[in-house]
C-alpha positions in Angstrom: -9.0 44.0 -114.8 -10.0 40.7 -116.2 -11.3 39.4 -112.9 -13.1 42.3 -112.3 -15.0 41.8 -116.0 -15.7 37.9 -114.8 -16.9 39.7 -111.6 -19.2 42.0 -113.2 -20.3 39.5 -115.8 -21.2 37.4 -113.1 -23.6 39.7 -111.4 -25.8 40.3 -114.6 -26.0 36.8 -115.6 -27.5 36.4 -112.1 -29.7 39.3 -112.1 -30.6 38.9 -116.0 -30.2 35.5 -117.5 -30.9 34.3 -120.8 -34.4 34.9 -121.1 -34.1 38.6 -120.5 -36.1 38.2 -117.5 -34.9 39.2 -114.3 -34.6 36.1 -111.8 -32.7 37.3 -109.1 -32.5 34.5 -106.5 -31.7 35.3 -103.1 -30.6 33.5 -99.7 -31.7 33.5 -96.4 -31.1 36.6 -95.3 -32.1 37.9 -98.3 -28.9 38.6 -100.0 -28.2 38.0 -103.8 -26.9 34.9 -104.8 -23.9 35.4 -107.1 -20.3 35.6 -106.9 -19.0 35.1 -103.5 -16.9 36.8 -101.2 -15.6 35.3 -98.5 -18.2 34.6 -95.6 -17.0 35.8 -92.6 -20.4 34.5 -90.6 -21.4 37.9 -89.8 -22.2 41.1 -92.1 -19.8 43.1 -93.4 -19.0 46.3 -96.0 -17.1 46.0 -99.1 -16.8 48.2 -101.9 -16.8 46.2 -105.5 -16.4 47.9 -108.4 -17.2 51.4 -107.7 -20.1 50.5 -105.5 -20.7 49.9 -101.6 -22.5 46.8 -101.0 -22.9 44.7 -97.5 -21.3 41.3 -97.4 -23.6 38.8 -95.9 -22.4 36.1 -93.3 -22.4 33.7 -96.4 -20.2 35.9 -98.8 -23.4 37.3 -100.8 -23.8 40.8 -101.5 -26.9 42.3 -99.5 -28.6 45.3 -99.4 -30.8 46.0 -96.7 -34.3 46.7 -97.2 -35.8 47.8 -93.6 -38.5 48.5 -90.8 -38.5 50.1 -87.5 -41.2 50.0 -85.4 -42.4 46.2 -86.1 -44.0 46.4 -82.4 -47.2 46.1 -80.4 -46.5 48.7 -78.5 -48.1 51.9 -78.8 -46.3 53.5 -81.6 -45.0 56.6 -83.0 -46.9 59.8 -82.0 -49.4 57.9 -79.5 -49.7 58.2 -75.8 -47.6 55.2 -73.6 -51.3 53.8 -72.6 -52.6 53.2 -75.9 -53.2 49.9 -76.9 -55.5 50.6 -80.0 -52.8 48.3 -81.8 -51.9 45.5 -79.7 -55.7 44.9 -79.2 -56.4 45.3 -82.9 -53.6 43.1 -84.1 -54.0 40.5 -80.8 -58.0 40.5 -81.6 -56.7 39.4 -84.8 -54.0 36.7 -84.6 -54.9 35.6 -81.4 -51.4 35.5 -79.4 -48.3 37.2 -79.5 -46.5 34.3 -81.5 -48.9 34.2 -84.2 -48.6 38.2 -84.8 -45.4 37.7 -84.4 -45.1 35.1 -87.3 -47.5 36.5 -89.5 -45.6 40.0 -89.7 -42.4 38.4 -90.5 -44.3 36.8 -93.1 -45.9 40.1 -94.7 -42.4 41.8 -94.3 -41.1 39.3 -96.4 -43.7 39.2 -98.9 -43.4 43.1 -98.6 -39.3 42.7 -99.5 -38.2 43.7 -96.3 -34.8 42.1 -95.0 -33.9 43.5 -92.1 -35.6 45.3 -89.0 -34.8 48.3 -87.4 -33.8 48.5 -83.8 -37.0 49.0 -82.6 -38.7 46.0 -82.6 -40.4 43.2 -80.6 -38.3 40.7 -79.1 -40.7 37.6 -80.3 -40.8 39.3 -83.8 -36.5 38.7 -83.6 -37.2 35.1 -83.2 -38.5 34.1 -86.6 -34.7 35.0 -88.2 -34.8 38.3 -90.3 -31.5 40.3 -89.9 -31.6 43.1 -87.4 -30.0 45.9 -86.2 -29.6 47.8 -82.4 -29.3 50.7 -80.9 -26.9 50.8 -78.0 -28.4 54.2 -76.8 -24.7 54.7 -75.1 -25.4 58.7 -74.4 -29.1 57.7 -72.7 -27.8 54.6 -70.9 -24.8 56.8 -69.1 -25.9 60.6 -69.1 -25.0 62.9 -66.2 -23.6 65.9 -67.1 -24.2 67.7 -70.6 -23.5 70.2 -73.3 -27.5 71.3 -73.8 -28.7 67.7 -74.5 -24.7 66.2 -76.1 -23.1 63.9 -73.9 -20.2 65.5 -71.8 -17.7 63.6 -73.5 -14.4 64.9 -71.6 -15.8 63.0 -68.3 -14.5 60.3 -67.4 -17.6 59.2 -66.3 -19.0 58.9 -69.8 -16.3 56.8 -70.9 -16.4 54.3 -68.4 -20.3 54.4 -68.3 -20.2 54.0 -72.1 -18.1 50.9 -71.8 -19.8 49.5 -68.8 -23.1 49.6 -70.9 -21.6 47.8 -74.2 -20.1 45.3 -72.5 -23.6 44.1 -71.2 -25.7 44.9 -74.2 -23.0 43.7 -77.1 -22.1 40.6 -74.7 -26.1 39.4 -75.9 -25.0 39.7 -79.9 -21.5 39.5 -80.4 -21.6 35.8 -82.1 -25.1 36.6 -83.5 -24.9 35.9 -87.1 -28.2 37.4 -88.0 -26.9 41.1 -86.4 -26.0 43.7 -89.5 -24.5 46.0 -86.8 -24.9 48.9 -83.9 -26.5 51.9 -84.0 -24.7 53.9 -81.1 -27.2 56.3 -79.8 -30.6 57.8 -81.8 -30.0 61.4 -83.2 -27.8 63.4 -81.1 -28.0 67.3 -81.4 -24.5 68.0 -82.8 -24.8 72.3 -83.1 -25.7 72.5 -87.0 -29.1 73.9 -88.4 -32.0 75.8 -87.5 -33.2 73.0 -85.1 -30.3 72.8 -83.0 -29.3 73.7 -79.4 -26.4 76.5 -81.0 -22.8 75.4 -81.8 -20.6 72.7 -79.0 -18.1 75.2 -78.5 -20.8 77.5 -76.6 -22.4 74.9 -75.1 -19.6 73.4 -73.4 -18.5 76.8 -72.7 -21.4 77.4 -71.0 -20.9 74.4 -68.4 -20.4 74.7 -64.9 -16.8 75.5 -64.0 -15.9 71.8 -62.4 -17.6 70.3 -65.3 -14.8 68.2 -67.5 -16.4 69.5 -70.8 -15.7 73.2 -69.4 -12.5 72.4 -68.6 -12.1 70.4 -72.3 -13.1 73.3 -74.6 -10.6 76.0 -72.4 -7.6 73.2 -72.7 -8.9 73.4 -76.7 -8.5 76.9 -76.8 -5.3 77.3 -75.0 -3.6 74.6 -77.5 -4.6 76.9 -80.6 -4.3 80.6 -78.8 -1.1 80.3 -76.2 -2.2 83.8 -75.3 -5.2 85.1 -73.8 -4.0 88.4 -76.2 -4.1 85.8 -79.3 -7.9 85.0 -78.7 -8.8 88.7 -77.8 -7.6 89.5 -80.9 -9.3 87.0 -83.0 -12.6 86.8 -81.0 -12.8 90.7 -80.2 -13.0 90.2 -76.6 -11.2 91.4 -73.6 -11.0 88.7 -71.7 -8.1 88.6 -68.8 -7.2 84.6 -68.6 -9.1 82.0 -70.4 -10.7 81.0 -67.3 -13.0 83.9 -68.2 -14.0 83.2 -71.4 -17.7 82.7 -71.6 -18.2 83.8 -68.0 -18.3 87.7 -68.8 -20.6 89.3 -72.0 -18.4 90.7 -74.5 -20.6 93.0 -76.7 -19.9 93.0 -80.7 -17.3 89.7 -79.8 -17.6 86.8 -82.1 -15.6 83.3 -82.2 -14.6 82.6 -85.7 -15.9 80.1 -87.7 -12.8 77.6 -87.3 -13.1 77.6 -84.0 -16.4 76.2 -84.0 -15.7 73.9 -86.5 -12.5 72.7 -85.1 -14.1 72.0 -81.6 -16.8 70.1 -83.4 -14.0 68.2 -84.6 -12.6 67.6 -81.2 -15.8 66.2 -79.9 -17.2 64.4 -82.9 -13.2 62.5 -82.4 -14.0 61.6 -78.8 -17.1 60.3 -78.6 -17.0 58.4 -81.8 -13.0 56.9 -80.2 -14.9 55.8 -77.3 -17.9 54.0 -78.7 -15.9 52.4 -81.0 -13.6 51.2 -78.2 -16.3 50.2 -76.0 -18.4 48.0 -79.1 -15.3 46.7 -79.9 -13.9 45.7 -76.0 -16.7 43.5 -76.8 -17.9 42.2 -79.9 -14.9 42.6 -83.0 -17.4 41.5 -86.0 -20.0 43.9 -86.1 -20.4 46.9 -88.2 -20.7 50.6 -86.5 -23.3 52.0 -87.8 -23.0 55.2 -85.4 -26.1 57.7 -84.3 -27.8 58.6 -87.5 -27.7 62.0 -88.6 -30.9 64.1 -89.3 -30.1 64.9 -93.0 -26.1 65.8 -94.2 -23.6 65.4 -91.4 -21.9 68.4 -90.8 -18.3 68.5 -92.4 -16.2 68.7 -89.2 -17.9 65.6 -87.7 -17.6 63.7 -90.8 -13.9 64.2 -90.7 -14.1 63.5 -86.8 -15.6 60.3 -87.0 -12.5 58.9 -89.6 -12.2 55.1 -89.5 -14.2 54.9 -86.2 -17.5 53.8 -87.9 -18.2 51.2 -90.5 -21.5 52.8 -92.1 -22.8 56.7 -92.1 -26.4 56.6 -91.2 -28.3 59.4 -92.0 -32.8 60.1 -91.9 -33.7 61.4 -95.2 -37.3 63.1 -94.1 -38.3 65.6 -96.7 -36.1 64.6 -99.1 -32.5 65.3 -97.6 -29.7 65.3 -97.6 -29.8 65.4 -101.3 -28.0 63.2 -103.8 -25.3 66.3 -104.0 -24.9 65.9 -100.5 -25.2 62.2 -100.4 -22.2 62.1 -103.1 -20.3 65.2 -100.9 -20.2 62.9 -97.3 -18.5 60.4 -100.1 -16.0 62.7 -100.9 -15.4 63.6 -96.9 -15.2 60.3 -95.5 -15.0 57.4 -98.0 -18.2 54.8 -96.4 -21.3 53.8 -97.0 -24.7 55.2 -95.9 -27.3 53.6 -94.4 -30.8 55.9 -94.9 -32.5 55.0 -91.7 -35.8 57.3 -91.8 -37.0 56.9 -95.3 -40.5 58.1 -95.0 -43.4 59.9 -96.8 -46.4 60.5 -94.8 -49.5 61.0 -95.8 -50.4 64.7 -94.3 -52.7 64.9 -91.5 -54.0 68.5 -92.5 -56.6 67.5 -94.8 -58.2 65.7 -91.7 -56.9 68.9 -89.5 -53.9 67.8 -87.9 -50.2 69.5 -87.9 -48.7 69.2 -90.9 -45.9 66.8 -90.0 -41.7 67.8 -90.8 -41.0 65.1 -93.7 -41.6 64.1 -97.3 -45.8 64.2 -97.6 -48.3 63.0 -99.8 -51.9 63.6 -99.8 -53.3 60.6 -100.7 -51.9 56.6 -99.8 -51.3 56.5 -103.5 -49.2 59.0 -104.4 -47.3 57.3 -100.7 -47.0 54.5 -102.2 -45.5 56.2 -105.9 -43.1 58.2 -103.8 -41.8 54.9 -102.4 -40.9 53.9 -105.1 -39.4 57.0 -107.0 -37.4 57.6 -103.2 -35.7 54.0 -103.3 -34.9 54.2 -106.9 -33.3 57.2 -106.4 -31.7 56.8 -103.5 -30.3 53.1 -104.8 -28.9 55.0 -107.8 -26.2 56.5 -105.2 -23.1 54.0 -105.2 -23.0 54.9 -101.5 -26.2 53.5 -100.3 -26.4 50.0 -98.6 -29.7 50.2 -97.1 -33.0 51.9 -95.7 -35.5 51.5 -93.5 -38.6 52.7 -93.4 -39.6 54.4 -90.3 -42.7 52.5 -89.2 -44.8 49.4 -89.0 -47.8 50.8 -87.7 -49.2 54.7 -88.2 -49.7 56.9 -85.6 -52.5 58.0 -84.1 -54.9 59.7 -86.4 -54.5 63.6 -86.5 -50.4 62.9 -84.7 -47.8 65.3 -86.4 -46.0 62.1 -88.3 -48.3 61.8 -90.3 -49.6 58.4 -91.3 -46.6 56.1 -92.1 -46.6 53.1 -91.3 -47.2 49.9 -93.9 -50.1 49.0 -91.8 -52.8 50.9 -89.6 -53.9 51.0 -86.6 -56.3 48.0 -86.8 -54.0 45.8 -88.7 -54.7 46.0 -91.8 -52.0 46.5 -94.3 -51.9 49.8 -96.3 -52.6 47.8 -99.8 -50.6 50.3 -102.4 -47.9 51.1 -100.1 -47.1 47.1 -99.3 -47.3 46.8 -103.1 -45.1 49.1 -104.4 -43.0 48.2 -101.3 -42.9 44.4 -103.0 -42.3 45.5 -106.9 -39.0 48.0 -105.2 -37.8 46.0 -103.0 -38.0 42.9 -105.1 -35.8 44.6 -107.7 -33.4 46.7 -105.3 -30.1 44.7 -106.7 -31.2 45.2 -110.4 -31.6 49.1 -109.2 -28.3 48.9 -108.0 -26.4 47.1 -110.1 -27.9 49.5 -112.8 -24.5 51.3 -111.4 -22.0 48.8 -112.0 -18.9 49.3 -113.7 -15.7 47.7 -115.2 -13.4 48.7 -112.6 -11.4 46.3 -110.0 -12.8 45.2 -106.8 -11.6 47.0 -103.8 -12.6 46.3 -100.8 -12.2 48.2 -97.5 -11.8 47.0 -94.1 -14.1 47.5 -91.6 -13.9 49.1 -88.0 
């Protein structure tokens, strides 16, 4: 208990010293510079007190402040030919290098830390911690469950570590690497915008396909009896062979089932991406395929020790903070918000109003900014967010305008501002949480 006073004492001296000023000095990467852990030389995720915080490769405590999108190319919403950007931004700086250098410097004037996985390759070279996405599911697919990787083939697996083994072969000793996204968002049968629940999609497989044959093997485990699962899915089927093969009018499969298959899939394909990053690289942190808004219960229990970091999009506002502090409760790590975004609406110049958090005017953008971080930094769960964008979309494109800059370069001057006043104060927000209890820290997979 005492060390964990000295601890805490520690961290407010260095975010508030004497003067009652806050003068929070930082390293590097960007990370605080106060008590120490111990540096590993890559990043890591450790719970102190009662709060999650990334370790960075020095032993400071980080939180990451991000950026996808940091890219000449043609950006969210526009058409692959459109080169209204590079040429803008090009025109401007005259040469990839010096774009390159200049929007590492604004980032970091801006607070920014870390950049998203979708960036430029020259705009990696000037040292900013990064993440990537793997893209495992893309990289491998065949055949699939309505748009969710067949994870029963064999095929999958082997793809899947065939395809880490080149890309994590390129980072594994990378310092400067907070971790691996796995895939983008995969559709996993929950909410209104989804393909319908696994279990009917894999039923609904051809018969030779493995994911067929894994949801029948699934069903025989927990029925025995063809008679067992008439009875509970008020069908007549005659062997389970049949089972999604012949209409049963008025039949229904319970709710356990579909949860408990979701289960099932969420443990395989999260078992082998884990095994295939770590075949490879055994430093960095999982950060898994984020989730569009609260993961649903049964992959959250799927996914158990098999992912360092939950990532999640937050676009209109969820999940909540309930359900932010409910995934805590389901599977104890952090979150990583990787979609933090508020767009300023296209309908007022006629466009499609876009699905995420909107504001009418840049200003009330750039106030949401900071409310969103504040809030979100308020959860003892949070490590990080990243904000969509770099560069806005085309004008009138169903985004919505969100990008820090637009499409001539020139930086969206409230939203880089309150960008710089949040960001610049993101471990004071955070440490606003801080407690007296004892460091505990939990190892990562």
């Amino acid at each position: 208990m005492r060390a964990a006073l000295l601890t805490f004492i520690g961290l407010l001296v260095c975010l508030f010293p004497a003067s009652g000023q806050p003068a929070v000095e930082r390293d590097e990467f960007g990370a605080l510079i106060g008590p120490r852990r111990a540096a590993t030389g890559f990043f890591r995720a450790m719970k102190v007190e009662h709060r999650w915080w990334l370790v960075d490769p020095n032993g400071y405590l980080f939180l990451s402040a991000g950026v996808n999108g940091v890219s000449l190319a043609a950006g969210p919403g526009a058409e692959e030919d459109d080169s209204s950007y590079r040429e803008a931004a090009l025109g401007r700086h005259r040469g990839e290098s010096a774009w390159a250098e200049a929007t590492i410097g604004r980032l970091r004037e801006w607070g920014f830390n870390t950049l998203g996985p979708a960036v430029d390759s020259r705009v990696r070279e000037w040292g900013m911690a990064f993440t990537v996405n793997l893209e495992c599911s893309r990289a491998v697919r065949r055949a699939d469950a309505g748009g969710f990787p067949d994870v029963f083939d064999p095929y999958f697996e082997r793809g899947v570590k065939r395809h880490a083994a080149r890309a994590c072969r390129l980072y594994a000793e990378d310092s400067r690497l907070v971790g691996y996204f796995t895939d983008g968002s995969l559709d996993w049968g929950a909410g209104e915008e989804s393909g319908g629940p696994l279990i009917g999609r894999f039923l609904s497989m051809e018969d030779d396909a493995p994911g067929r044959r894994g949801v029948l093997d699934y069903l025989e485990r927990r029925y025995l009896t063809i008679a067992e699962l008439n009875e509970a899915w008020t069908t007549s089927y005659e062997s389970f062979e049949e089972i999604g093969r012949t209409p049963q009018v008025g039949s229904r499969i319970p709710q356990a089932d579909v949860d408990g298959f979701q289960r099932l899939v969420a443990s395989e394909y999260f078992r082998i991406t884990h095994e295939a990053i770590r075949a490879s690289d055994r430093h960095h942190l999982i950060l898994g395929p984020p989730f569009e808004g609260e993961p649903p219960g049964p992959v959250l229990a799927g996914m158990a020790d098999l992912v360092s970091v939950v990532s999640v999009g937050w676009t209109a506002g969820k999940p909540s903070p309930a359900q932010l502090r409910r995934m805590q409760r389901l599977a104890d790590r952090p979150v990583m918000i990787c979609d933090l975004a508020v767009a300023v609406s296209p309908t007022a110049r006629g466009g499609r109003r876009p699905a995420r958090a909107c504001a009418e005017t840049e200003e009330e953008q750039a106030a949401q900014y900071s409310v969103k971080v504040r809030e979100l930094l308020a959860i003892p769960t949070v490590i990080g967010y990243c904000w969509p964008s770099y560069v806005d979309g085309p004008a009138g494109s169903a985004r919505g305008r969100c990008g820090l800059v637009g499409r001539d370069d020139e930086p969206h001057q409230a939203v880089a501002a309150a960008a710089a006043e949040t960001n610049g104060a993101l471990y004071e927000l955070a440490a606003g949480r801080a407690n007296g209890k004892a460091d505990r820290e939990s190892s990562d997979r």
